[in-house]
BATORRO-545550 format. One record per residue (C-alpha): residue number from 1; residue in one letter; x, y, z. Coordinates in Angstrom, 2 decimals, always signed. Each point is the difference from the previous one (the first is absolute). Example, Ala and Ser with C-alpha at 12.3 -4.5 7.8 and 13.67 -1.06 7.14 Angstrom:
// BATORRO-545550
   nr  rest       xx       yy       zz
    1     A   +12.30    -4.50    +7.80
    2     S    +1.37    +3.44    -0.66
END
This chain:
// BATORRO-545550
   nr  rest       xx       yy       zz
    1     X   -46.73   +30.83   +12.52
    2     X    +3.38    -1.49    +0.56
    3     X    +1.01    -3.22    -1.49
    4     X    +3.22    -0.42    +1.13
    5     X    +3.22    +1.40    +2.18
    6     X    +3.76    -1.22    +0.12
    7     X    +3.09    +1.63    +1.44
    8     X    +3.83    -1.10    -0.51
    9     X    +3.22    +1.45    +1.62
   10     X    +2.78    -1.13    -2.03
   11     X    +3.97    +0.55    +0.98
   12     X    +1.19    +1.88    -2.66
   13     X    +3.48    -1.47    +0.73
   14     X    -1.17    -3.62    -0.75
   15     X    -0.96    +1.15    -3.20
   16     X    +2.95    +1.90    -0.96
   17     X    +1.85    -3.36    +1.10
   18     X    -2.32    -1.82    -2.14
   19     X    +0.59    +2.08    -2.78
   20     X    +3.72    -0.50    +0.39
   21     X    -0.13    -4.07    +0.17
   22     X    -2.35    -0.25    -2.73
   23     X    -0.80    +2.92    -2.50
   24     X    -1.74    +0.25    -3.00
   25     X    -1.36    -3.90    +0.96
   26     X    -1.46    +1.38    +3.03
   27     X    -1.27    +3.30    -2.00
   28     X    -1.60    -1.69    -2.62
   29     X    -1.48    -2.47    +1.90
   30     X    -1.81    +2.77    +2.59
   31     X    -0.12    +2.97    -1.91
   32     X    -1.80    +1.49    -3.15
   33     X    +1.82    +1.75    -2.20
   34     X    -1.32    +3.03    +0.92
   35     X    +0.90    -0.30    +3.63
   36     X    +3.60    -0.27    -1.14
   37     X    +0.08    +2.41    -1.79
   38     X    -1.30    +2.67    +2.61
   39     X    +2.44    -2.16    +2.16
   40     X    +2.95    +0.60    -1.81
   41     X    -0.08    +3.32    -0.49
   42     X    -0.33    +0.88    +4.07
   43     X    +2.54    +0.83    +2.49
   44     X    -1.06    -3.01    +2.05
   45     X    -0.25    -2.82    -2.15
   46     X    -0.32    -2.33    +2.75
   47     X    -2.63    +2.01    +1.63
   48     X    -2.01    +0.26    -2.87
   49     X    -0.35    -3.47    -0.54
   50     X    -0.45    -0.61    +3.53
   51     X    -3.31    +2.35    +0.33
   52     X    -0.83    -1.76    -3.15
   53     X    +0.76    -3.36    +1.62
   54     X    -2.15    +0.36    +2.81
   55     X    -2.91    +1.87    -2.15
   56     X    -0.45    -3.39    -1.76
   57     X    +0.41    -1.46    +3.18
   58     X    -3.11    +1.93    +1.35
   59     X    -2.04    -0.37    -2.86
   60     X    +0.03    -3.50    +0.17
   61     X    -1.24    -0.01    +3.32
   62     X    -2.83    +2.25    -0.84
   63     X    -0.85    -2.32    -2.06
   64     X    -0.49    -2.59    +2.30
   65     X    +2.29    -1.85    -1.41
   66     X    +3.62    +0.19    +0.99
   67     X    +2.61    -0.68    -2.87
   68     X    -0.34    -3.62    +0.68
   69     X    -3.22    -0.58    -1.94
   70     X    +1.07    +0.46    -3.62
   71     X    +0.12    +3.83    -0.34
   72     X    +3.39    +0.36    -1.73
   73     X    +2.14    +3.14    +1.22
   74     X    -0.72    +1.81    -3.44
   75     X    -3.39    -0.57    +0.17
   76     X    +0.51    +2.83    +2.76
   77     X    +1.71    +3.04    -1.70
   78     X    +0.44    +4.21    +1.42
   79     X    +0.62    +2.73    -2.06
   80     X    -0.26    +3.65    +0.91
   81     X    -2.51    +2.96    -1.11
   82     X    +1.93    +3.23    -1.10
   83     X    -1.32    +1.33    +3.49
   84     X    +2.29    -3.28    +1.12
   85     X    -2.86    -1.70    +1.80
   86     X    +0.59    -3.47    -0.21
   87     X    -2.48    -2.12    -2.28
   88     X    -0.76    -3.37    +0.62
   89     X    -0.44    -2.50    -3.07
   90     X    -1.55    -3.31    -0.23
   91     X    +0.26    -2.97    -2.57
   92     X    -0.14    -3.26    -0.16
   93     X    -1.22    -2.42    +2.53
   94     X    +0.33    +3.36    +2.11
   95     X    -2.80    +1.35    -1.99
   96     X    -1.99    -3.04    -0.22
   97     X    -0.25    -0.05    +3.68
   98     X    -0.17    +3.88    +0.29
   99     X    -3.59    -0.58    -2.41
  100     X    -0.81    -2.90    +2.24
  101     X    -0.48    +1.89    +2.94
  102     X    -1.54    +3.20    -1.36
  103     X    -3.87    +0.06    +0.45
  104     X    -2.12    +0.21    -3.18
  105     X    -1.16    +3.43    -0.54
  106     X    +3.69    +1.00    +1.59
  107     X    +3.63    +0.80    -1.80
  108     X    +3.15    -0.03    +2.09
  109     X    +2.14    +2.51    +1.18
  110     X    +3.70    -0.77    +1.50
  111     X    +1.46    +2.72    +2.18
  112     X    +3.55    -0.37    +0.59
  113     X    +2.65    +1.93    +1.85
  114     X    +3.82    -0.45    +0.38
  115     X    +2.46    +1.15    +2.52
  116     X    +3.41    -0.41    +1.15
  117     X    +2.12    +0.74    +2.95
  118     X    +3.53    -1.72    -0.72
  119     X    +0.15    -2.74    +0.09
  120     X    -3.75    -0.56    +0.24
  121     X    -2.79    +0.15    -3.25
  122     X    -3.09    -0.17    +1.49
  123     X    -3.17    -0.45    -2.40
  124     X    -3.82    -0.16    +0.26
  125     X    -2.55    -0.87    -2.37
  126     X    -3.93    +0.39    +0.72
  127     X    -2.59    -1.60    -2.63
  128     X    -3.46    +1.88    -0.38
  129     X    -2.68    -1.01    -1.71
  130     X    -2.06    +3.42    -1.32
  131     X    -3.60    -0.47    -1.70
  132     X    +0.33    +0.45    -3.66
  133     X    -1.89    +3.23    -0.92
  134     X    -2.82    -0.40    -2.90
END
């Protein structure tokens, strides 16, 4: 069953302007270290941490939430398979409400896919809840 869906489109130029003006504050204060580091090491920096952006962005919203409600932005992090399918993680408050809204007798799954087309990153995330197998 699904949980939970959210979508973001985030200008990728906004970002890169953002990461101009303000850094490593603005890094550290969004971004795991782990994000950064797959940032870092990309052609498009900016777009990177744009997709990334507006992955946490969607997540949020599939969890009902929005990022006004006390999830913190690293509660929400995305790393990659060596396939490089995106992978959602949860911690936090993020988790806390991700547990909240799973059914007993259900764990959650969180699909998420990125995409760019300069100088858009588009993300969505979809929250299923599978029955737990015995």
């Amino acid at each position: 069953m699904i949980l939970g869906i959210g979508t973001d489109l985030a200008n990728i130029e906004r970002i890169a302007g953002t990461l101009d003006r303000f850094g490593d504050r603005f890094r550290n204060r969004v971004f795991t270290e782990v994000e950064q580091r797959k940032a870092e090491r990309r052609r498009d920096v900016a777009g990177t941490y744009a997709k990334r952006w507006a992955a946490k962005e969607a997540c949020s919203k599939a969890l009902g939430t929005g990022l006004a409600m006390g999830i913190a932005w690293k509660d929400m992090s995305v790393s990659n398979l060596k396939t490089g399918q995106p992978v959602m993680h949860v911690t936090g408050w993020a988790k806390d409400r991700l547990d909240a809204m799973t059914p007993e007798g259900h764990e959650a799954v969180i699909h998420v896919t990125l995409t760019d087309d300069h100088p858009w990153a588009q993300a969505f995330v979809v929250i299923e809840a599978l029955p737990i197998r015995r």
